[in-house]
C-alpha positions as protocol buffer text, in pm:
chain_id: "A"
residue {
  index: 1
  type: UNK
  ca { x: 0 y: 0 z: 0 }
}
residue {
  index: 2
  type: UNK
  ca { x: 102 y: 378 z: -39 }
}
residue {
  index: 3
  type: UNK
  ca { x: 104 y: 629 z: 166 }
}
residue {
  index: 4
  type: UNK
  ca { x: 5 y: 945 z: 113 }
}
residue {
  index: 5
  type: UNK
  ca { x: 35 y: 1275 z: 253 }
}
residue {
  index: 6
  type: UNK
  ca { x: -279 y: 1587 z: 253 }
}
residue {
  index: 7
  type: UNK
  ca { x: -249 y: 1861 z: 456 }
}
residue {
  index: 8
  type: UNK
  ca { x: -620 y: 1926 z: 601 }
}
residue {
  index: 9
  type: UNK
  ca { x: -680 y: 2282 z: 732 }
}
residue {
  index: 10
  type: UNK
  ca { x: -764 y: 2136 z: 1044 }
}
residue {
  index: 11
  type: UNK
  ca { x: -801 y: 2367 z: 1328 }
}
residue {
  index: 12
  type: UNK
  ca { x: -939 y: 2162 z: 1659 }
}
residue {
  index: 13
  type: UNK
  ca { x: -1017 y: 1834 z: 1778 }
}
residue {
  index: 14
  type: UNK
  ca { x: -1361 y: 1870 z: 1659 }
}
residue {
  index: 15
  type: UNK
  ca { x: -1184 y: 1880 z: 1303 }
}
residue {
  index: 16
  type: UNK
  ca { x: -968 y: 1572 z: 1351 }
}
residue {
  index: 17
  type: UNK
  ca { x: -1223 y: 1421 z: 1486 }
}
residue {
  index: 18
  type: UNK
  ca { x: -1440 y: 1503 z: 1130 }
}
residue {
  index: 19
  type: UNK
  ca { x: -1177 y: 1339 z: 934 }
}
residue {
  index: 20
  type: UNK
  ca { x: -1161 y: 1020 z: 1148 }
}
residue {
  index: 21
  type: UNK
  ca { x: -1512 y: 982 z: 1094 }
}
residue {
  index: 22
  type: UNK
  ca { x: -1456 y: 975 z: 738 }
}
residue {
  index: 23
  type: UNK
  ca { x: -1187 y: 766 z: 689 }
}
residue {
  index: 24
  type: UNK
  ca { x: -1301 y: 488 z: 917 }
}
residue {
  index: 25
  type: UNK
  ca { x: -1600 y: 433 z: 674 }
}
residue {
  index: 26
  type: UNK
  ca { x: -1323 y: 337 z: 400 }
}
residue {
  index: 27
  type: UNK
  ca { x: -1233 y: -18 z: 431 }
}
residue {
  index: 28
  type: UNK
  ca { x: -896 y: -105 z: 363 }
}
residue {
  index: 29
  type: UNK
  ca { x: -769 y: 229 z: 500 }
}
residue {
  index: 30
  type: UNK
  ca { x: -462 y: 286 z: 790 }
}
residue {
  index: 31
  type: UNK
  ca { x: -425 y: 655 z: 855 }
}
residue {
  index: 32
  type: UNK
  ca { x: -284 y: 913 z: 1098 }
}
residue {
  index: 33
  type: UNK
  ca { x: -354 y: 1286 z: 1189 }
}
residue {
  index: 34
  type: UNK
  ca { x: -95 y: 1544 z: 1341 }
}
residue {
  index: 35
  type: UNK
  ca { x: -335 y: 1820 z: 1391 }
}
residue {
  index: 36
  type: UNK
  ca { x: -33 y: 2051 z: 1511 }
}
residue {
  index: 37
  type: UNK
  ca { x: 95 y: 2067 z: 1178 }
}
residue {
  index: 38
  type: UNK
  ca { x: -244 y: 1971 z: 992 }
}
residue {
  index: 39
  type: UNK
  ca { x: -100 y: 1674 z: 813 }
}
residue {
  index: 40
  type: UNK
  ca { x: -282 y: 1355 z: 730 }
}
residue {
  index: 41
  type: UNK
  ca { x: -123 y: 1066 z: 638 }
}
residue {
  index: 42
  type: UNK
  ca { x: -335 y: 756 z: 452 }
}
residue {
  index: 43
  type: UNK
  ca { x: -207 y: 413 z: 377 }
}
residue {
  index: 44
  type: UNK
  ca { x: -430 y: 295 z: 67 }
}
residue {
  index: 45
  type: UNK
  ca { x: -413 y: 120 z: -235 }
}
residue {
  index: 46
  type: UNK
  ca { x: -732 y: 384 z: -362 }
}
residue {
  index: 47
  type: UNK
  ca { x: -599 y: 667 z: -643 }
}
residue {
  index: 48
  type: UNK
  ca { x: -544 y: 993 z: -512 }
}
residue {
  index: 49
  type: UNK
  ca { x: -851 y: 1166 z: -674 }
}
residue {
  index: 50
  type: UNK
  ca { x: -1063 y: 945 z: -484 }
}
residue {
  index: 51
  type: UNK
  ca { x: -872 y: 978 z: -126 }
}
residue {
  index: 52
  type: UNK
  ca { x: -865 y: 1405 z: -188 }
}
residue {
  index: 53
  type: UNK
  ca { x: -1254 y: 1364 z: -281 }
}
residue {
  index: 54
  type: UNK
  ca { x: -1319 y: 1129 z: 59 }
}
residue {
  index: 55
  type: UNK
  ca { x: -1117 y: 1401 z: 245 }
}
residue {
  index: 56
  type: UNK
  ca { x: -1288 y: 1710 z: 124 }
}
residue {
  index: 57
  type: UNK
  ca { x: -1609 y: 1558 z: 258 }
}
residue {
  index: 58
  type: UNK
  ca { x: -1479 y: 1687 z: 592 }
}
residue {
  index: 59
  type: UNK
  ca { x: -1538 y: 2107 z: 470 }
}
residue {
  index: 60
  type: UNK
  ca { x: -1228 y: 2149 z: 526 }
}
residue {
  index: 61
  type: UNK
  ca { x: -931 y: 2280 z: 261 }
}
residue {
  index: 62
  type: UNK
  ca { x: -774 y: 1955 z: 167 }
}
residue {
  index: 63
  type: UNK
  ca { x: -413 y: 1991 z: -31 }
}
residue {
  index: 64
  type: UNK
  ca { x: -255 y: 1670 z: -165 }
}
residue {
  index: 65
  type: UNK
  ca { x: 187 y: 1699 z: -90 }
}
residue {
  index: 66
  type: UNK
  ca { x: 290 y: 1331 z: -189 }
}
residue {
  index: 67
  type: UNK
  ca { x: 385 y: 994 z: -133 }
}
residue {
  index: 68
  type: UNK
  ca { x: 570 y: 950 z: 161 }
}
């Protein structure tokens, strides 16, 4: 699987929280948040179109930076 890096503009729990809703519905899916520095990282074999899509689901400004 890849991993990917977004930065989510994540400002509180409540936001982090948002975005673990939404990726927990994805099967298949590892991920981790650092809401200090607004980064999500997502272990999936799912194209990036489709991850930046899921994310944006959140409201929040999603921004794709690479594979890590």
């Amino acid at each position: 699987m890849t991993k990917h890096e977004f930065e989510v503009a994540m400002t509180c729990e409540g936001c982090s929280g948002a975005v673990t809703r939404i990726l927990d519905k994805l099967e298949d899916v590892k991920f981790e948040i650092d809401l200090p520095k607004k980064l999500v990282w997502i272990e999936s074999d799912r194209d990036v179109a489709f991850l930046t899509d899921t994310l944006k689901k959140c409201g929040k400004e999603v921004k794709y930076i690479g594979t890590k």
